[in-house]
N, CA, C and O of each residue as an XYZ file, in Angstrom:
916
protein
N      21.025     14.773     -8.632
C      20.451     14.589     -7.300
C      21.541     14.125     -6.334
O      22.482     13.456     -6.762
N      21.455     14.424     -5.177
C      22.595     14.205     -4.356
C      22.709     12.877     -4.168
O      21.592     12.387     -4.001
N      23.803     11.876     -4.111
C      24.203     10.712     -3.778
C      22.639     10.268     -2.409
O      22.223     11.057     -1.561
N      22.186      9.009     -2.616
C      21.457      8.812     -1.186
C      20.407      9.298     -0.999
O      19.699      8.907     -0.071
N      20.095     10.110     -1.690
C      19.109     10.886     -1.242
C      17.422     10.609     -1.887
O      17.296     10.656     -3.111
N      16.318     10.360     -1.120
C      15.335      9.888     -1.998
C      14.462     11.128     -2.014
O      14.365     11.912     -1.069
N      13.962     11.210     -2.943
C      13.078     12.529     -3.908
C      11.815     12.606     -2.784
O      11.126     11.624     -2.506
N      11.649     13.832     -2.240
C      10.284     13.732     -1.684
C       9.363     14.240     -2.765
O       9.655     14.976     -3.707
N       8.141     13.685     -2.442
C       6.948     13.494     -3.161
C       6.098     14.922     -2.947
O       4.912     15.059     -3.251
N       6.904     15.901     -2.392
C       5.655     16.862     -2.578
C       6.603     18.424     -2.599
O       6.516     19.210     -3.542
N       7.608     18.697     -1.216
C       8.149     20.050     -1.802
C       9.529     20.183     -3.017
O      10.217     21.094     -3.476
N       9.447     19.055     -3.138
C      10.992     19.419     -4.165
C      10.115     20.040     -5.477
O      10.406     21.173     -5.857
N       9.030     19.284     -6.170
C       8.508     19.924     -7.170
C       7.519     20.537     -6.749
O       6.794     20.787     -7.712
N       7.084     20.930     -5.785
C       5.825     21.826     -5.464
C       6.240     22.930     -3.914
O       5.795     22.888     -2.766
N       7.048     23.642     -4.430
C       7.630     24.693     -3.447
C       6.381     25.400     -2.643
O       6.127     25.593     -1.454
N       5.729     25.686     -3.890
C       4.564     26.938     -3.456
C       3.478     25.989     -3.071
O       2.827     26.413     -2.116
N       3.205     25.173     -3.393
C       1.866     24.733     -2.793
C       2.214     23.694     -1.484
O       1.252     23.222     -0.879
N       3.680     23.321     -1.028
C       4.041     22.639      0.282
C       4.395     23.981      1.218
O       4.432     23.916      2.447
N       4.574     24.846      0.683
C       3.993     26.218      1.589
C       2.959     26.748      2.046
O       3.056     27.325      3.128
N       1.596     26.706      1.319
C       0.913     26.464      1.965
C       0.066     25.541      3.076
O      -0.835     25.692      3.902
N       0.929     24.499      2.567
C       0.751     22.927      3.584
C       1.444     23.863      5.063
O       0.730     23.862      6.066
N       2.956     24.704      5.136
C       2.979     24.680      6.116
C       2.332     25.354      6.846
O       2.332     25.136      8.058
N       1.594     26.376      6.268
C       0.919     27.429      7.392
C      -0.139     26.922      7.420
O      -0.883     27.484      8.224
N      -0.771     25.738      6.683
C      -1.941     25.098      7.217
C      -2.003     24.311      8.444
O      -2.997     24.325      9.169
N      -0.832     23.543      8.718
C      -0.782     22.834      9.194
C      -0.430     22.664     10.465
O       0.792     22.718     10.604
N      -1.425     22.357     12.107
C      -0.607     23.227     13.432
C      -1.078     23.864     13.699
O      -1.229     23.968     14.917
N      -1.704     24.819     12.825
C      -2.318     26.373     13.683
C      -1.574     26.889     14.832
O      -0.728     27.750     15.073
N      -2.495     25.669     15.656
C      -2.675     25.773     17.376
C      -1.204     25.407     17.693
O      -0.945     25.248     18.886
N      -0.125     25.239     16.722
C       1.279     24.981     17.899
C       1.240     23.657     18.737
O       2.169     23.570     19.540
N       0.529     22.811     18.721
C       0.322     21.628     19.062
C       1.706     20.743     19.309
O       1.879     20.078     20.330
N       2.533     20.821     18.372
C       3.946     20.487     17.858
C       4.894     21.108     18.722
O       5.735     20.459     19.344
N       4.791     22.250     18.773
C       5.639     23.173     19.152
C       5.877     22.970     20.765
O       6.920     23.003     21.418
N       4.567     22.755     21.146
C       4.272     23.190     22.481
C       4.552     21.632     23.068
O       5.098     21.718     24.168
N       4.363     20.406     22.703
C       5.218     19.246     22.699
C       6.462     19.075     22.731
O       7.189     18.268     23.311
N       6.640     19.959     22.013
C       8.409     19.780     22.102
C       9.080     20.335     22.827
O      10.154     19.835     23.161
N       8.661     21.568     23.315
C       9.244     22.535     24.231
C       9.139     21.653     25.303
O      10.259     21.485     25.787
N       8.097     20.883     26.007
C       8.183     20.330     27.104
C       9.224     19.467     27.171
O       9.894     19.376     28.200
N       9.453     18.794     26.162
C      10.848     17.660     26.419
C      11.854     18.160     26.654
O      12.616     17.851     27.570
N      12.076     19.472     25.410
C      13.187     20.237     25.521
C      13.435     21.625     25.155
O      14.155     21.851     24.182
N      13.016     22.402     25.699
C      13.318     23.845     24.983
C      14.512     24.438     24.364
O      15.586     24.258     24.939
N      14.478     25.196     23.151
C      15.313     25.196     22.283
C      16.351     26.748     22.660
O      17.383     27.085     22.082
N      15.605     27.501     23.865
C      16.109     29.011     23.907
C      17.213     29.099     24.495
O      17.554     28.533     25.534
N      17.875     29.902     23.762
C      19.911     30.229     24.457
C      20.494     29.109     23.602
O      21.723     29.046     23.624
N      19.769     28.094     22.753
C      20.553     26.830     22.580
C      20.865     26.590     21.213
O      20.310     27.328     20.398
N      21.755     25.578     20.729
C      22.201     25.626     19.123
C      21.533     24.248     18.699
O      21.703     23.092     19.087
N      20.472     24.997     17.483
C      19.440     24.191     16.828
C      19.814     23.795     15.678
O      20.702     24.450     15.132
N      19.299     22.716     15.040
C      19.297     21.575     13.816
C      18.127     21.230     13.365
O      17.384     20.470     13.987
N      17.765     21.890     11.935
C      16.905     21.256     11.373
C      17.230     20.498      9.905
O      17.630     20.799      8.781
N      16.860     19.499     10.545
C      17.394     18.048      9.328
C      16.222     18.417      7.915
O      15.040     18.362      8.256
N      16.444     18.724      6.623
C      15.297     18.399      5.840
C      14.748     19.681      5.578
O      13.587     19.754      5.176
N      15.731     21.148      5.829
C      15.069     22.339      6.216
C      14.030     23.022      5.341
O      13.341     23.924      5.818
N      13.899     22.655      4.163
C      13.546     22.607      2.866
C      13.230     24.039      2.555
O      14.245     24.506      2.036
N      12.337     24.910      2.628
C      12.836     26.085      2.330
C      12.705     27.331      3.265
O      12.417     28.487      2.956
N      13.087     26.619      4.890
C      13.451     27.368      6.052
C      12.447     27.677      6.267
O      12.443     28.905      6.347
N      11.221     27.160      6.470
C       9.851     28.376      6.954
C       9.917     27.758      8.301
O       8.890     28.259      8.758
N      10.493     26.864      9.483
C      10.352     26.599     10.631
C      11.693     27.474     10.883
O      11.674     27.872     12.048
N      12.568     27.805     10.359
C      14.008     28.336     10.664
C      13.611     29.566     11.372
O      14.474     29.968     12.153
N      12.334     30.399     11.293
C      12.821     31.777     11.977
C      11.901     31.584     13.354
O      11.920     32.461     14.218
N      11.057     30.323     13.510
C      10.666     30.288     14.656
C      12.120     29.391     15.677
O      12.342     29.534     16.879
N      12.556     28.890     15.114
C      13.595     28.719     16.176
C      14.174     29.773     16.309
O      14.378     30.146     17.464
N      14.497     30.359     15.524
C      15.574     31.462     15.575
C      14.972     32.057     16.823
O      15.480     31.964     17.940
N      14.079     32.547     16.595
C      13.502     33.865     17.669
C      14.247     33.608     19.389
O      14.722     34.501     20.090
N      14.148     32.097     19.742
C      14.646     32.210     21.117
C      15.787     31.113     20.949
O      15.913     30.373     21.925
N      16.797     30.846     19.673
C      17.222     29.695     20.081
C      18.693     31.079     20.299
O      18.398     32.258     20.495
N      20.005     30.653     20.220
C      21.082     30.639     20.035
C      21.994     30.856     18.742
O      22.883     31.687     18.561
N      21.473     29.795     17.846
C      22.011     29.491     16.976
C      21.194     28.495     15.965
O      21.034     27.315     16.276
N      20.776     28.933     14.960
C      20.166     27.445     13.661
C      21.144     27.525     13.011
O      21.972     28.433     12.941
N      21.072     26.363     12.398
C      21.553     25.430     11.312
C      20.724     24.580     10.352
O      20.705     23.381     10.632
N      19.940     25.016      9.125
C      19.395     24.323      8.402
C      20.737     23.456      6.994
O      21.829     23.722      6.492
N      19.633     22.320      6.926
C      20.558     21.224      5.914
C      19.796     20.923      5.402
O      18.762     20.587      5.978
N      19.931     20.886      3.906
C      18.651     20.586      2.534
C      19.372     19.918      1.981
O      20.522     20.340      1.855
N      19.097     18.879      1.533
C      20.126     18.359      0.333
C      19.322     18.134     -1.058
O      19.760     17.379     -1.926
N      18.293     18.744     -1.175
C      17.717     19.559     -2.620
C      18.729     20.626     -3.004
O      18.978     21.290     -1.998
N      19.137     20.883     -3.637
C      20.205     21.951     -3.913
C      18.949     22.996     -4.353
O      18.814     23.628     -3.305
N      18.341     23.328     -4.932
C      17.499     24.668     -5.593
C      16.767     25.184     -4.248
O      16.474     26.378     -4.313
N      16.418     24.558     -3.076
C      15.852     24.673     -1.996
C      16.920     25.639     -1.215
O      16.671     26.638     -0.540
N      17.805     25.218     -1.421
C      18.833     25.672     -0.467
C      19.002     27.979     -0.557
O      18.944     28.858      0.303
N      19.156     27.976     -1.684
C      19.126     29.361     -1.853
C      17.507     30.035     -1.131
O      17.308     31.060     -0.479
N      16.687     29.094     -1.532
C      15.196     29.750     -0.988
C      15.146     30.207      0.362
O      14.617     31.270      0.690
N      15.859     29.169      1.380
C      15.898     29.390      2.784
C      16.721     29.742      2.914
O      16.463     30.345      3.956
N      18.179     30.040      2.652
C      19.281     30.805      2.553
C      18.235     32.535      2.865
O      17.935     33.154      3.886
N      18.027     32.710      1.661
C      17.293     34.342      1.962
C      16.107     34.424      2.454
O      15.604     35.546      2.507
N      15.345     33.264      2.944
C      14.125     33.559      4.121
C      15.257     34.103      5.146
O      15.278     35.328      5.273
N      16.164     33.385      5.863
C      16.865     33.713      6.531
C      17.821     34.842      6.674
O      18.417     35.016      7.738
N      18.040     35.835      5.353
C      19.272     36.312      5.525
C      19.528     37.722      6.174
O      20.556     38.345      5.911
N      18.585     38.199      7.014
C      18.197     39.048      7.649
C      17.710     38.514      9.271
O      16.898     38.920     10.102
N      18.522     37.576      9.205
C      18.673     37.008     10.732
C      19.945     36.480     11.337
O      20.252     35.309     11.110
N      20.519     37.049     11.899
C      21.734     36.645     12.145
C      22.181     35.782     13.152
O      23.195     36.091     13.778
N      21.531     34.660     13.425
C      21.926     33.522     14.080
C      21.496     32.331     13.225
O      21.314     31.253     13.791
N      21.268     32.476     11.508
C      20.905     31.393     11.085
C      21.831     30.689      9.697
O      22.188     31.365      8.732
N      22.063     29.445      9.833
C      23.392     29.334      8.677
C      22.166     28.336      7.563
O      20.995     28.043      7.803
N      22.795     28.099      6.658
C      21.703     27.161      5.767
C      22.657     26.376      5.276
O      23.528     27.124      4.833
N      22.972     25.193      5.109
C      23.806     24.387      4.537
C      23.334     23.056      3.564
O      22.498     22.212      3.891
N      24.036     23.098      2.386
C      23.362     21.977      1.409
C      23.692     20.507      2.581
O      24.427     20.640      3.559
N      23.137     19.449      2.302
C      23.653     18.242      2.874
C      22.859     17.058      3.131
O      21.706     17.488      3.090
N      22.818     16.076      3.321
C      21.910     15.224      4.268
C      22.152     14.642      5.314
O      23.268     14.805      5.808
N      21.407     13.983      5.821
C      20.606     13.537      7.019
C      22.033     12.181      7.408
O      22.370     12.171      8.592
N      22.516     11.512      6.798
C      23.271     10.644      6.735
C      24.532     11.232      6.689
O      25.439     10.600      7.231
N      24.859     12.555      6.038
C      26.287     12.922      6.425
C      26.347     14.534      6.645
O      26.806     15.427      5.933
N      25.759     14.550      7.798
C      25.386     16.258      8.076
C      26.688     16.990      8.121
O      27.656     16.542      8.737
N      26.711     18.434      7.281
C      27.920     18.593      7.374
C      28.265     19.819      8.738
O      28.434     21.031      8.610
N      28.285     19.060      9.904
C      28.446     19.747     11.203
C      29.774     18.995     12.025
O      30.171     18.053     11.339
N      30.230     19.083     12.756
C      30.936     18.991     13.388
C      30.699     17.978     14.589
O      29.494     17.769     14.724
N      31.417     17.345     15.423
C      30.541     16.269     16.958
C      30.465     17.462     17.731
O      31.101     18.516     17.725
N      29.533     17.019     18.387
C      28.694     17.364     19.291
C      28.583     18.809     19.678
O      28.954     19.450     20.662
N      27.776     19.183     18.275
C      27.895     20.714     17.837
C      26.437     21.105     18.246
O      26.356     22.316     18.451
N      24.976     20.264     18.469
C      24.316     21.197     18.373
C      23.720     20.363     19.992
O      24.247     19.341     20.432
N      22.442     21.150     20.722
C      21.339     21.248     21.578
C      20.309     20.108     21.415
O      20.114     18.997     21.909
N      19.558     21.170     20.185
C      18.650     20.388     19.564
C      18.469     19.964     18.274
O      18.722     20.807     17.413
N      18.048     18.738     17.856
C      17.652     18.522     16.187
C      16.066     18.291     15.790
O      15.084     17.847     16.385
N      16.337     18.838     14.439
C      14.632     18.688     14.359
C      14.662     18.110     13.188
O      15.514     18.425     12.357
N      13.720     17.168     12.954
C      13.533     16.475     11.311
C      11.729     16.044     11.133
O      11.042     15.055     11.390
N      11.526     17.217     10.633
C       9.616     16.887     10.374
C       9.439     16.814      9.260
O       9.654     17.698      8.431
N       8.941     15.542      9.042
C       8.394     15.108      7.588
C       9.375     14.954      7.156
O       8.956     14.802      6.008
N      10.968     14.795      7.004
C      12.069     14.874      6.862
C      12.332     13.070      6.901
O      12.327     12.448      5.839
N      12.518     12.469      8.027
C      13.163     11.139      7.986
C      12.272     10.501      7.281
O      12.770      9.530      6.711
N      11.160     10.646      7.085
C      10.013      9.612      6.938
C       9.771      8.225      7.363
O       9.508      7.962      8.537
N       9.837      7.497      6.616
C       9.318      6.172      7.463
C       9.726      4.998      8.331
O       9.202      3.928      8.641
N      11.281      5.840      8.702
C      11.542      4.730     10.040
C      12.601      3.718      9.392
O      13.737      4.124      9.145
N      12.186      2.267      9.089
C      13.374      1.519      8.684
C      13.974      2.159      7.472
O      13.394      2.961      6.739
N      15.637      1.560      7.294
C      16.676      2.765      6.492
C      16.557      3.824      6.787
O      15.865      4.366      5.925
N      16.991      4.894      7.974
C      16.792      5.519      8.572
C      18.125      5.339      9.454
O      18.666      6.261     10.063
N      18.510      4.186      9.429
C      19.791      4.034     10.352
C      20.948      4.903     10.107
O      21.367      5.257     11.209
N      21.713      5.450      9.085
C      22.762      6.197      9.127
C      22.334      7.807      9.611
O      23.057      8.507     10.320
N      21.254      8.143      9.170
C      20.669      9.378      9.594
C      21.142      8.917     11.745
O      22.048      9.003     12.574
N      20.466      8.697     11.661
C      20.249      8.123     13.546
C      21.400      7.790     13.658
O      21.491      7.892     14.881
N      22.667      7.366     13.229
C      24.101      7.239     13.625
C      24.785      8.413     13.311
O      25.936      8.389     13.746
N      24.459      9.536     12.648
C      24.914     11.434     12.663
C      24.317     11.635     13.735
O      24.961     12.074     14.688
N      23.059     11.390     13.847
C      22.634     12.702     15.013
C      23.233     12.093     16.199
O      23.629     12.997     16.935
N      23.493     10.796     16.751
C      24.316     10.308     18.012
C      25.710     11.327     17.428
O      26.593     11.462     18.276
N      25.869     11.782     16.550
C      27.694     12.350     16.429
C      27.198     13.524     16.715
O      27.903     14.008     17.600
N      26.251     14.318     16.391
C      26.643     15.871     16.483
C      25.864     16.370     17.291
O      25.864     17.601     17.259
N      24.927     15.727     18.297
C      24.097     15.895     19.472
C      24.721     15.432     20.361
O      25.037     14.275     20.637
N      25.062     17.206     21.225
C      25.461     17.258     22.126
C      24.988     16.276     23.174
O      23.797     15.964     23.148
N      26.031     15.586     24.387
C      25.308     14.734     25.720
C      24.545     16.235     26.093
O      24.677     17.459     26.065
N      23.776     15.273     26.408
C      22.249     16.047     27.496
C      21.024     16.779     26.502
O      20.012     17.285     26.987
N      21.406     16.717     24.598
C      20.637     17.309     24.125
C      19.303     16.197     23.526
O      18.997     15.049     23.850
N      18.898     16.885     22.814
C      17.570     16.159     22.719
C      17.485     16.147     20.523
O      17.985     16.985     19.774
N      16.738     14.976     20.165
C      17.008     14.951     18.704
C      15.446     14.962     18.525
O      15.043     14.305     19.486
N      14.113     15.462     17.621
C      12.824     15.451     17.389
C      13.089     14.664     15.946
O      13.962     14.866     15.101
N      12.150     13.818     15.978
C      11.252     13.490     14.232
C       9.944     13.598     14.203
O       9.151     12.999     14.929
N       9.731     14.282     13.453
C       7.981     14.314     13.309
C       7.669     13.667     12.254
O       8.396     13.907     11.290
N       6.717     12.818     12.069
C       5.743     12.093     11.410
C       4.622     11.650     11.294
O       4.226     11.207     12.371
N       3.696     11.525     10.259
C       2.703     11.075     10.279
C       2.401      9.996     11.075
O       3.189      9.061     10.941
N       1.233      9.781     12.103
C       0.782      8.765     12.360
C      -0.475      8.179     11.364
O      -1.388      8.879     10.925
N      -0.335      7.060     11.176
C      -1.002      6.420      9.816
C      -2.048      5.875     10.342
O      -3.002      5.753      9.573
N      -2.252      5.310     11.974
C      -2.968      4.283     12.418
C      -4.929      4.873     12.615
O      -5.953      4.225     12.836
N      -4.708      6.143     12.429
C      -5.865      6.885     12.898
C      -6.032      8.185     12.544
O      -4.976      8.788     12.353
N      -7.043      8.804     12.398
C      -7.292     10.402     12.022
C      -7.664     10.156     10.328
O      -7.280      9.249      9.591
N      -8.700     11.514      9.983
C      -9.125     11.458      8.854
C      -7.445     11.579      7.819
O      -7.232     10.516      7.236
N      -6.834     12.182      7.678
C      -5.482     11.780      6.966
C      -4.891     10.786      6.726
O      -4.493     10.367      5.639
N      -4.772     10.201      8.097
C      -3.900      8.690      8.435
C      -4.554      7.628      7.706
O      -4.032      6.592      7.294
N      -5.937      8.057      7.577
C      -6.654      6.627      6.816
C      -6.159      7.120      5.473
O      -5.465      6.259      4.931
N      -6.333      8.572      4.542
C      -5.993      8.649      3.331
C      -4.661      8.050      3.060
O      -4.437      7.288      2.119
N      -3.652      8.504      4.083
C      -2.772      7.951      3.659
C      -1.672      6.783      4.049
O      -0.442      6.758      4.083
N      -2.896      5.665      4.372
C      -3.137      4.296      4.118
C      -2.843      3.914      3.031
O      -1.911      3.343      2.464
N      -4.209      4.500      2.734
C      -5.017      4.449      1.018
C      -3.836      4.757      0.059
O      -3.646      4.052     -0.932
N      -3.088      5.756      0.344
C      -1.903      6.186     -0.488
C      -0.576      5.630     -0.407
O       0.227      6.197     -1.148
N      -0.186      4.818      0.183
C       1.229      4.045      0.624
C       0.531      3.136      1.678
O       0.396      3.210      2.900
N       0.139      2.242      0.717
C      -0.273      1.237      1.380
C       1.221      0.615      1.828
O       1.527      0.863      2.994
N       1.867      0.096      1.306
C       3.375     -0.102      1.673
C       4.212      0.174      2.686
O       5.330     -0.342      2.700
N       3.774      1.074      3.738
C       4.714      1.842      4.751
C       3.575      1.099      5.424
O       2.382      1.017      5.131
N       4.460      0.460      6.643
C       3.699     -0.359      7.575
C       4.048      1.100      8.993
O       4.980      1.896      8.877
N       3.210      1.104     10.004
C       2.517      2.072     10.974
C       3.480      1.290     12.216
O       4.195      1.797     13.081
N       3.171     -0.154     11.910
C       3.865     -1.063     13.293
C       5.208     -0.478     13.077
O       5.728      0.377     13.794
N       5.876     -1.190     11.694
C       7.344     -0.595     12.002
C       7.862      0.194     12.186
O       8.773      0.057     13.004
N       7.654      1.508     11.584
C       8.066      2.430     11.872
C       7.909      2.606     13.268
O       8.766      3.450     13.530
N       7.235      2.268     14.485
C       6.856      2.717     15.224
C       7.935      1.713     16.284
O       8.507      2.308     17.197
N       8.102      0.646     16.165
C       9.204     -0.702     16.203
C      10.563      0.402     16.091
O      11.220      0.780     17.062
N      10.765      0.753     14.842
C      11.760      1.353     14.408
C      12.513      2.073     15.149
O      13.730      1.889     15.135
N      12.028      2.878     15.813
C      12.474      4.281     16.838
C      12.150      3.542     18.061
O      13.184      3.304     18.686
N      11.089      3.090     18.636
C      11.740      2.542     19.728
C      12.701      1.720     19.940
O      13.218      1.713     21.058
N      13.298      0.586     18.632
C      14.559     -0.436     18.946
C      15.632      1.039     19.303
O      16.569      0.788     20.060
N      15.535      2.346     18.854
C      16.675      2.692     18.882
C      16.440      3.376     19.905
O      16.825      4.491     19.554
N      16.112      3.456     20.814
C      15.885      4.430     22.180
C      15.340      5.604     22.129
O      15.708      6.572     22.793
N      14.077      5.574     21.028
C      13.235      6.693     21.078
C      12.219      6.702     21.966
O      12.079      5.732     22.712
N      11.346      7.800     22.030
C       9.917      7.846     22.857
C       8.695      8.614     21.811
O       8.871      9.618     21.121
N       7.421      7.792     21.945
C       6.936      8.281     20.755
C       5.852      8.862     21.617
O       5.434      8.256     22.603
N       5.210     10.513     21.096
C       4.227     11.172     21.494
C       3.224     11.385     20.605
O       3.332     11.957     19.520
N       2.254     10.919     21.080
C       0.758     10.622     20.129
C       0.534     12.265     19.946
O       0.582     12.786     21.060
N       0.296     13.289     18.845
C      -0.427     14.189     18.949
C      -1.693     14.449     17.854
O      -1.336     14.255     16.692
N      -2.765     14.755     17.976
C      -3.815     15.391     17.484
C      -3.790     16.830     16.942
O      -3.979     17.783     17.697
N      -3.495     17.018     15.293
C      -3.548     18.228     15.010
C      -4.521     18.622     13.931
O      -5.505     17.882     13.906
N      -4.517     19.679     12.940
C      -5.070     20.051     12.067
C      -4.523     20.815     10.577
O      -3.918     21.869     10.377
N      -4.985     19.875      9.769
C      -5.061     21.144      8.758
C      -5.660     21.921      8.217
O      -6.658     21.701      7.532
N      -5.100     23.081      8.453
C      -6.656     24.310      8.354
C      -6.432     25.234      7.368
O      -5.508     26.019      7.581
N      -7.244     25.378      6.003
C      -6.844     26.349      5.263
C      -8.018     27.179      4.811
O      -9.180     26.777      4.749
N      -7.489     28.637      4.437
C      -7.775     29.752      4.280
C      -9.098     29.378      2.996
O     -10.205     29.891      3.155
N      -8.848     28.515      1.847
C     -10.023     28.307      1.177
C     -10.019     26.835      0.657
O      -8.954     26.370      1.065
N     -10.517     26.120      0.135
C     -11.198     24.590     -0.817
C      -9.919     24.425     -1.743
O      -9.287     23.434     -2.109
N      -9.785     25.815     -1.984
C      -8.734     25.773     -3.166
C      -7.359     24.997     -2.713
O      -6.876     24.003     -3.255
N      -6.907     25.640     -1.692
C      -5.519     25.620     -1.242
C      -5.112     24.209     -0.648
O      -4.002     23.679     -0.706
N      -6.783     23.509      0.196
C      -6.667     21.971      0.619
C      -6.554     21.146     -0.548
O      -5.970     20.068     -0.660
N      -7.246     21.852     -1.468
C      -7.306     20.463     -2.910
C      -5.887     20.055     -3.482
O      -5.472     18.938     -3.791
N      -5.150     21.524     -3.538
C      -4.038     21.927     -4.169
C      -2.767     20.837     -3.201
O      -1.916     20.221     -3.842
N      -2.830     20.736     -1.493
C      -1.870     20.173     -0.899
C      -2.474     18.787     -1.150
O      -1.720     17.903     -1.558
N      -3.992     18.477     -0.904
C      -4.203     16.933     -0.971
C      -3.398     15.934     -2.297
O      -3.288     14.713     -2.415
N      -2.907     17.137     -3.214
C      -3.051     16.372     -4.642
C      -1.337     16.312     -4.532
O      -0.714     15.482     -5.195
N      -0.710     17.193     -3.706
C       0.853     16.584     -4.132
C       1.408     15.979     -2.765
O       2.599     15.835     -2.489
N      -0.005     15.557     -1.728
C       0.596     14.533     -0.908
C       0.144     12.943     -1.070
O       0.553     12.059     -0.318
N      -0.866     12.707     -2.298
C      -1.520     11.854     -2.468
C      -1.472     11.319     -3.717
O      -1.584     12.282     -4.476
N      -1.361     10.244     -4.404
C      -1.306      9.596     -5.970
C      -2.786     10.320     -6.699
O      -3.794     10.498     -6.014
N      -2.731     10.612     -7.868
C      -4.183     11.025     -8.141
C      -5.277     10.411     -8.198
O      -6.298     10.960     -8.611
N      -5.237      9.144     -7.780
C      -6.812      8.684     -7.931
C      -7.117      8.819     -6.282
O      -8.258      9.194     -6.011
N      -6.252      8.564     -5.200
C      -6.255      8.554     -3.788
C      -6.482      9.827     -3.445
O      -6.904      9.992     -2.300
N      -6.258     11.149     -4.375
C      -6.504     12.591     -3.489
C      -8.015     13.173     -4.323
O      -8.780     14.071     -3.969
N      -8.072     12.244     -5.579
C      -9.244     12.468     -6.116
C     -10.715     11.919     -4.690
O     -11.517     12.608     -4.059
N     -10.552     11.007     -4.705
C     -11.301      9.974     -3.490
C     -11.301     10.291     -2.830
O     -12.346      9.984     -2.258
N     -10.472     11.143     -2.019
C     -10.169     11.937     -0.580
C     -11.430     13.200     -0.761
O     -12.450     13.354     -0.089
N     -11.092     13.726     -1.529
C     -11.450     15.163     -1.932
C     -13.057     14.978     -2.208
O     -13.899     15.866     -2.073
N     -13.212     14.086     -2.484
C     -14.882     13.330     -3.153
C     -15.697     13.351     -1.945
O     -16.841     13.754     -2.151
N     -15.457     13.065     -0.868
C     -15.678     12.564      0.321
C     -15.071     13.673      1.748
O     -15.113     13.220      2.891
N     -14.744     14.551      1.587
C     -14.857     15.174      2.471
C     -14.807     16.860      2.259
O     -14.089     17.411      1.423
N     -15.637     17.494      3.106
C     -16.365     18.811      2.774
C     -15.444     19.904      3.430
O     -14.774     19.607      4.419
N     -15.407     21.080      2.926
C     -14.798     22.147      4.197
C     -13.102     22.355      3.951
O     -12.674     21.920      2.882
N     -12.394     22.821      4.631
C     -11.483     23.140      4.829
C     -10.270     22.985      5.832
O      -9.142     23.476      5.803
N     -11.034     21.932      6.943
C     -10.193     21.586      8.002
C     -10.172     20.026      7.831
O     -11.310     19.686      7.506
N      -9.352     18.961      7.917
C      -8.878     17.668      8.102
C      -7.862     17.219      9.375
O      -6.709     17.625      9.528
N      -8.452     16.452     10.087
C      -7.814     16.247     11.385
C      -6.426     15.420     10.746
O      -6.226     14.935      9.632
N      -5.739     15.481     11.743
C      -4.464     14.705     11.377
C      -3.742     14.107     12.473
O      -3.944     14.709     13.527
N      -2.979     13.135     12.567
C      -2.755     12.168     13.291
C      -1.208     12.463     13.334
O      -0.872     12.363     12.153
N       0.188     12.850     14.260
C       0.737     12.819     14.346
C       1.824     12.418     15.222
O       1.749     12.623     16.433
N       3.118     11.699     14.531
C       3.595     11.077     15.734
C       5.284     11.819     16.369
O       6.393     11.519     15.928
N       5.082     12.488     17.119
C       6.446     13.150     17.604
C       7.377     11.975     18.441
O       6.999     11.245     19.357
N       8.570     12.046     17.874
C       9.454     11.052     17.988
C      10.287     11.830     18.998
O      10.099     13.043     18.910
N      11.233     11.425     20.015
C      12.409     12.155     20.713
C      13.081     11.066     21.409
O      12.662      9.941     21.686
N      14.317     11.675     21.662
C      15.201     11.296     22.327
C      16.228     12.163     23.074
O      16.865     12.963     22.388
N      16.430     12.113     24.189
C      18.038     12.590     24.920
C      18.967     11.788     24.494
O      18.865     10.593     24.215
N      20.465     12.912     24.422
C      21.545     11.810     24.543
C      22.307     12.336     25.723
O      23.283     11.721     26.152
């Protein structure tokens, strides 16, 4: 495992079923359409921190300039390597978040969803992106908001341990701005929600989840992080 690096809990061993998490998740562009307002990514050279197996890589692509994905899962890395390799503005590079292997003030924009996670230790990540974000560009983290929404309470219930205040403390000590958004996860059948609830949740917490709520859609609570430099 790479030096530093802590194991996420759901796509390193569950490729195929955190794939369907992503096309569940958003529908409506909710995310997207947030972010563009702070900063639009088109003509411009993009960063996604955490790229894991490039399925956000070809929507930047379409109007950016230039991507740059960084995985520091090594088996991940080939996956989004050839989502990508029939696009020619997109590079894929092994690495992390703490020692990105880019150059100063090489990119526009950065993106890290579900990627930084919870805010404190988080500091060397947030001392790269001040190096390789360009002045005038803009850096995104997306994360769960914990404080509210049918999710946010599960996963309470599931990491009780990750406090909502700090993290939220966290990014603003460092000159972030945090955007409340309201999204969804919406899937195609029972099957496919049970399948993501269970490798984002401990098993007695996605058992309990699953016990208690009907259908196929779960609101979700999210918190978009940004900054200019």
């Amino acid at each position: 495992m790479t030096r530093g690096v802590i194991p996420s809990p759901n796509i390193w061993d569950h490729p195929e079923t955190y794939e369907l998490e992503n096309r569940g998740v958003d529908r409506d562009g909710v995310i997207e359409a947030a972010m563009r307002e702070v900063a639009d990514w088109s003509g411009r050279d993009v960063l996604d921190i955490g790229c894991g197996t490039g399925f956000h890589l070809p929507r930047f692509a379409a109007t950016a300039r230039s991507v740059v994905g960084v995985e520091p899962h090594p088996p991940l890395v080939p996956v989004a390597q050839r989502r990508t390799r029939r696009l020619g503005n997109v590079t894929v590079l092994p690495g992390t978040a703490q020692a990105l292997p880019l150059p100063p003030a090489s990119v526009d924009v950065a993106h890290a969803r579900w990627a930084y996670f919870f805010g404190p230790g988080c500091e060397p990540g947030v001392r790269e992106l001040t190096r390789v974000v360009r002045r005038g560009g803009t850096a995104f983290v997306i994360d769960n908001d914990a404080t509210r929404s049918t999710f946010g309470r599960w996963f309470r219930q599931g990491y009780p341990t990750v406090d909502p205040g700090a993290v939220e403390r966290f990014w603003a000590s460092h000159g972030w701005t945090r955007t409340a958004l309201d999204v969804e996860w919406r899937f195609s059948t029972r099957a496919d929600l049970e399948a993501v609830v269970r490798i984002e949740l401990d098993p007695a917490t996605a058992e309990a989840a699953l016990a208690e709520h009907e259908g196929t859609v779960v609101d979700y609570a999210v918190n978009l992080f940004w900054r200019r430099y």
